[in-house]
C-alpha positions as CSV (number, residue, x, y, z in Angstrom):
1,X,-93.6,-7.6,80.4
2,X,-95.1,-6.8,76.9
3,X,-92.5,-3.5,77.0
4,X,-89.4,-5.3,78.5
5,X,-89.8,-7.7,75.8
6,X,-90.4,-4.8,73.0
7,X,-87.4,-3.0,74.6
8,X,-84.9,-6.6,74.0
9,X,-86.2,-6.8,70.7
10,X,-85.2,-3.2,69.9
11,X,-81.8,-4.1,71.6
12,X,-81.6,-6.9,69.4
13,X,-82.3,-5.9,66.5
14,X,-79.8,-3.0,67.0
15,X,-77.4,-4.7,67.6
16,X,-77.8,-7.1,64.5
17,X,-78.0,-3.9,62.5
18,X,-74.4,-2.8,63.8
19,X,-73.3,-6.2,63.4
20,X,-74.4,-6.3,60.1
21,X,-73.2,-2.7,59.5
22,X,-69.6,-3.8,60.8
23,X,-70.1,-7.3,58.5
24,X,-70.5,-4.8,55.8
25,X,-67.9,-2.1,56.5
26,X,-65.5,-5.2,57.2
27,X,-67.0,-6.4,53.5
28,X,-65.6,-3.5,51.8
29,X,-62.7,-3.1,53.6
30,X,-61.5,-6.2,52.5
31,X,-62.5,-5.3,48.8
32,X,-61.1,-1.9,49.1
33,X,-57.7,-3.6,50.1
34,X,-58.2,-6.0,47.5
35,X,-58.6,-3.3,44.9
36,X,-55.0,-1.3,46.1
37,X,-53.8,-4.7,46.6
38,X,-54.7,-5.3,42.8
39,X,-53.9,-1.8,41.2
40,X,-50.3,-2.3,42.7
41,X,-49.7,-5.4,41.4
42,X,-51.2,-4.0,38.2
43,X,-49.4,-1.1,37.9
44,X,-46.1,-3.0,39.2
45,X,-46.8,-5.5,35.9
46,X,-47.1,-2.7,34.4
47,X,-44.2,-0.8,34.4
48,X,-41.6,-3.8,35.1
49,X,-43.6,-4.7,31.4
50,X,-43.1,-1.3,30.0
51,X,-39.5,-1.1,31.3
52,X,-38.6,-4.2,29.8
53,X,-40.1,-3.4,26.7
54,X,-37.5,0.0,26.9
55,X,-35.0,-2.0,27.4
56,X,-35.2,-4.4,24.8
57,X,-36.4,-1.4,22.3
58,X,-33.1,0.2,23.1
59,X,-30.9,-3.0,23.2
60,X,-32.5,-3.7,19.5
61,X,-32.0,0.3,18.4
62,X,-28.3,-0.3,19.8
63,X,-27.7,-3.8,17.5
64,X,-29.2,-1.9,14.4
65,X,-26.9,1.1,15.1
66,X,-23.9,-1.0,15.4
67,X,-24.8,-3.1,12.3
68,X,-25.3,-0.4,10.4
69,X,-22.0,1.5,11.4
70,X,-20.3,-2.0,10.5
71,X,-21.9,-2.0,6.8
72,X,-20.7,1.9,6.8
73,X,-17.4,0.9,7.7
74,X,-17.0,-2.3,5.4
75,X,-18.5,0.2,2.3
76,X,-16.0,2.7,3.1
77,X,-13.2,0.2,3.2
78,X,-14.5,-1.5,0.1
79,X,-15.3,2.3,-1.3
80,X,-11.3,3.1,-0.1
81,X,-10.0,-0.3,-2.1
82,X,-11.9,0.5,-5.3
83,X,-10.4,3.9,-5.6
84,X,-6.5,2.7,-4.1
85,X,-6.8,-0.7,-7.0
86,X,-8.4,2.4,-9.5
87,X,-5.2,4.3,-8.8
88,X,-2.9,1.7,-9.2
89,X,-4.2,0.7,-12.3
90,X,-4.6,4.4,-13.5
91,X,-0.5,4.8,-12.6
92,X,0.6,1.1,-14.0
93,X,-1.1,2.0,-17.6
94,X,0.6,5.7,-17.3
95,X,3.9,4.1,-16.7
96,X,3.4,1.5,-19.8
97,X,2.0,3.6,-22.5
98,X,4.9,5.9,-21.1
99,X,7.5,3.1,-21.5
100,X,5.5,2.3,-24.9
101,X,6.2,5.6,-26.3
102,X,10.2,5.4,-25.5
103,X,10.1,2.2,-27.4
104,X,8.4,4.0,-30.3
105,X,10.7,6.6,-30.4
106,X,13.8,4.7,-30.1
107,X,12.5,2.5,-32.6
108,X,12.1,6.0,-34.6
109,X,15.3,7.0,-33.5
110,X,16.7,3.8,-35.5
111,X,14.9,3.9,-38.5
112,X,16.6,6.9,-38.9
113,X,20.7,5.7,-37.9
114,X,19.4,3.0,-40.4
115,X,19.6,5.6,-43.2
116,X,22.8,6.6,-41.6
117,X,26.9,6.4,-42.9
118,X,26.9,4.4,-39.6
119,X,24.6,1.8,-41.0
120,X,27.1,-0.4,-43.0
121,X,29.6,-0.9,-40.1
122,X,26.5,-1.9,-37.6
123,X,25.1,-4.6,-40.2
124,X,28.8,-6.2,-40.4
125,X,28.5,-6.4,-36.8
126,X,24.7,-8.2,-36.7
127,X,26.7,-10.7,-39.5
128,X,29.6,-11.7,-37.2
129,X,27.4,-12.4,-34.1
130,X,24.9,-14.1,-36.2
131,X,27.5,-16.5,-37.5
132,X,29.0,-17.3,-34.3
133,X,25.5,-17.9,-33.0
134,X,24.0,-20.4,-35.4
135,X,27.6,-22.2,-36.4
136,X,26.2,-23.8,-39.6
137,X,28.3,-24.4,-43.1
138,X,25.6,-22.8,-45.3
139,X,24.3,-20.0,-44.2
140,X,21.5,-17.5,-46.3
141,X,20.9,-14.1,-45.2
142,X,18.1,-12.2,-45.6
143,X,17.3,-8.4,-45.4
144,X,14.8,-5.5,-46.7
145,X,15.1,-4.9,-50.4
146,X,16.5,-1.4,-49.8
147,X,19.5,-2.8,-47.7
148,X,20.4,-5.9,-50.3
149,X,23.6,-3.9,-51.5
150,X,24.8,-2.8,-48.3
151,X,24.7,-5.7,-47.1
152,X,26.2,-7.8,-50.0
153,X,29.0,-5.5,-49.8
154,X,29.9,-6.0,-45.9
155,X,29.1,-9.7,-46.0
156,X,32.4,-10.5,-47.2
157,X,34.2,-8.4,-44.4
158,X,31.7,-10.2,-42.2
159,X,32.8,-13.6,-43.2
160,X,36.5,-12.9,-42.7
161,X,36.1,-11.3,-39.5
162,X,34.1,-14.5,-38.1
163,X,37.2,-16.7,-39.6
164,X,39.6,-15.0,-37.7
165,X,37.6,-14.4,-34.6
166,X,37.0,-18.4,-34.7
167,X,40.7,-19.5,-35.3
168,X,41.6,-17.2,-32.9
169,X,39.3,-19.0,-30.5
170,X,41.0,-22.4,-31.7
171,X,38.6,-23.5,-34.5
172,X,39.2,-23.4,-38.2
173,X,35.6,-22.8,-40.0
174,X,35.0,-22.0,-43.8
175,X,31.4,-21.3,-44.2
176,X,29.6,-20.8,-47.0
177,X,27.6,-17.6,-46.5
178,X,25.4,-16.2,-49.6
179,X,22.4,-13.9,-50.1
180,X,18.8,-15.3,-49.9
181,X,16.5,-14.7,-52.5
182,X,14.0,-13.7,-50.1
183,X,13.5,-10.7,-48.9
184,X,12.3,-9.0,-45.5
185,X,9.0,-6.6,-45.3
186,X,9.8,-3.3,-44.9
187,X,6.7,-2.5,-43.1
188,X,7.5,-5.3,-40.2
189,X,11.6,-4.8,-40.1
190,X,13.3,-1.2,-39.2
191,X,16.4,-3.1,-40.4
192,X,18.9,-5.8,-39.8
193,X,19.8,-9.1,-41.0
194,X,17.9,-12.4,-40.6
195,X,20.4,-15.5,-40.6
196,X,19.0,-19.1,-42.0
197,X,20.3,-22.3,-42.6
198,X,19.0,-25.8,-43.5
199,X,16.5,-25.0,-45.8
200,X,14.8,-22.4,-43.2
201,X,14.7,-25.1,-40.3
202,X,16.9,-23.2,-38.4
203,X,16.1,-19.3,-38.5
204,X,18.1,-16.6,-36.0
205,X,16.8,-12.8,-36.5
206,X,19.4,-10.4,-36.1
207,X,16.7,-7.5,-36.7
208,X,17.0,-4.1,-35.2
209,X,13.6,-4.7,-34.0
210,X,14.0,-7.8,-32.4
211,X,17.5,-6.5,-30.8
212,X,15.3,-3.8,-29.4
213,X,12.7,-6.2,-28.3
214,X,15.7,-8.0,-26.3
215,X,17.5,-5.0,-25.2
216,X,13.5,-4.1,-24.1
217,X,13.4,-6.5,-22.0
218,X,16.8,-7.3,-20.4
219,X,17.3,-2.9,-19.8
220,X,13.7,-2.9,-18.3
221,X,14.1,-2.7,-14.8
222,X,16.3,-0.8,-14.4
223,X,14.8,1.7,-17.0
224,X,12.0,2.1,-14.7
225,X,13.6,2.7,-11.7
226,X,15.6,5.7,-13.7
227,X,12.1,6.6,-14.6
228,X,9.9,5.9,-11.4
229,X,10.9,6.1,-8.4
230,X,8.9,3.9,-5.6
231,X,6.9,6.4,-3.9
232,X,5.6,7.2,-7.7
């Protein structure tokens, strides 16, 4: 009896040792799983972690690219307006010191047909448009010192040819036109006449240099587009 029950004992106890043995293996087997179960997750955070951190890497080198090539491009336009305004400006200032110098040298072009046989006759015909402009009974002219006796001796050819040129228009006018005892600066007047009446009140320059000024202006534009054409 004593070895039957020694022999159940052993049986037992084997079999609580493979039941414990299986308890164990079954232990890590779930553990094991656990662990791979784990790690893939892991590494599945992982990389869906990483890849998103690519992508947005990318997405932000992408934004700073673009933004960049939109500064380039708004320097380079900016860079292209500068030097097209520069241009302009450089070609406007070419074309007025150019118009500046033809008004110089006209000007020097009269100072000399001022000197000129011609002179006389041109005077008498700055007197008969300044009288028909300013229509006053007393008149005073006034002119450079150098040109007083030139033009005291055309004033009276002046005066009659004004008479006739008014009766002719259907007025009768007698005015009394004499020389002022002022005179104009040589250094501001080429030459010309400079009619005044009413005790200087009313004043109308029939100056070469003023004429110029006015034939300046009103001859302008069509001086330049003799002198420019629109692609220049």
């Amino acid at each position: 009896f004593f070895i039957a029950f020694a022999f159940h004992l052993i049986i037992m106890s084997a079999d609580s040792s493979r039941q414990i043995k299986q308890m164990v293996n079954f232990i890590k087997q779930e553990a094991h799983e656990k662990v791979n179960e784990l790690k893939l997750k892991t590494d599945h955070d992982f990389n869906l972690e990483k890849q998103n951190l690519v992508h947005n890497g990318k997405l932000k080198i992408q934004e700073e690219y673009n933004q960049k090539e939109k500064d380039l491009e708004i320097e380079q336009r900016v860079s292209r307006s500068a030097s097209v305004g520069a241009a302009r400006v450089k070609k406007m200032k070419g074309r007025d010191d150019l118009l500046e110098t033809l008004k110089k040298e006209t000007l020097e072009k009269l100072a000399v047909f001022c000197k000129s046989p011609e002179y006389p006759a041109f005077v008498k015909k700055l007197l008969v448009q300044g009288l028909i402009k300013i229509e006053e009974q007393e008149v005073e002219i006034q002119c450079k010192a150098e040109d007083k006796s030139i033009v005291a001796k055309v004033l009276p050819e002046a005066v009659a040819e004004f008479k006739a040129v008014m009766t002719a228009a259907g007025h009768t006018v007698n005015p009394k036109v004499t020389m002022s005892n002022n005179v104009l600066s040589s250094k501001a007047v080429t030459g010309g006449v400079v009619l005044t009446a009413l005790n200087n009140r009313i004043v109308l320059s029939q100056t070469v240099d003023d004429r110029l000024k006015i034939a300046y202006t009103d001859v302008m534009p069509s001086v330049r587009n003799g002198l420019f054409s629109k692609s220049t």
